[in-house]
C-alpha positions in Angstrom: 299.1 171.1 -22.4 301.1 174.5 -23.5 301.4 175.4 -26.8 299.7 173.5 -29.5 299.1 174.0 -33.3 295.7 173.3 -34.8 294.2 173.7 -38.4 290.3 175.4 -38.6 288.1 175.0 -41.9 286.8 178.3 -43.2 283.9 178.4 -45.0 282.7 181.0 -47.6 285.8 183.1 -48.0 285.1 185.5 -50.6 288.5 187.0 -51.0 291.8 186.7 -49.5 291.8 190.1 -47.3 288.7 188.4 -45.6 291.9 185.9 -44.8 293.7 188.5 -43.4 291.4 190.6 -41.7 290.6 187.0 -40.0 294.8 186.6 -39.2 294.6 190.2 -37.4 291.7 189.5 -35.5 292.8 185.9 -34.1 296.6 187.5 -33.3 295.0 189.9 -30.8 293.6 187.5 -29.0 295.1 186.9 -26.2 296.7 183.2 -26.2 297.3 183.4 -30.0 301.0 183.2 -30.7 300.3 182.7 -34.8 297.5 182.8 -37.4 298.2 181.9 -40.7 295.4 181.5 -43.5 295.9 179.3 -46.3 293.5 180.8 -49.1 293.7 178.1 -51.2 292.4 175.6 -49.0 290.1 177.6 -47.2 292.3 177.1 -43.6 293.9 179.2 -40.9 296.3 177.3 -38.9 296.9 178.8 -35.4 299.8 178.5 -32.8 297.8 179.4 -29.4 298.6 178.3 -25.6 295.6 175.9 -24.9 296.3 176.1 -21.2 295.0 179.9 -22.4 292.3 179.6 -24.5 291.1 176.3 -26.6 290.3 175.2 -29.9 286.5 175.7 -29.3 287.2 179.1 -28.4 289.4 179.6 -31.3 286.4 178.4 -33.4 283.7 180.6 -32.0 286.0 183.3 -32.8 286.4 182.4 -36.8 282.6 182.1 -36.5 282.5 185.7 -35.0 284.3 187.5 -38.0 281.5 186.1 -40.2 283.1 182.6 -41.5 
C-alpha cells in the first residue's frame, strides 16, 4: 500500500473557509501528507499513507467537522 491519493465528496459546504478549516483539520492528522479542497466541486482530495490510516477513516473525519 504506502501512499495513495483519494478524492472525498463534501456535502453542504456553506462557504469556502468551511473548506479550509476542513484542510487544517485533515493535515494534522497524523498520516495526512496533503488536503486540498476544491470549492467548486464540493471535494477535498487527500495525499495520506494508507498503511497509516485509510479512506474510511479519512471519511469519518470530513464527517466529524460537520460535512
Amino acid at each position: 500500500m504506502g501512499r495513495e491519493t483519494s478524492t472525498i465528496q463534501v456535502e453542504d459546504l456553506l462557504s469556502p473557509l468551511g473548506g479550509r478549516g476542513i484542510e487544517k483539520q485533515l493535515t494534522k492528522t497524523p498520516g495526512v501528507e496533503r488536503a486540498s479542497m476544491n470549492d467548486a466541486t464540493g471535494s477535498v482530495t487527500l495525499t495520506y499513507d494508507s498503511d497509516f490510516i485509510n479512506l474510511a477513516s479519512l471519511s469519518r473525519l470530513v464527517q466529524e467537522c460537520g460535512y
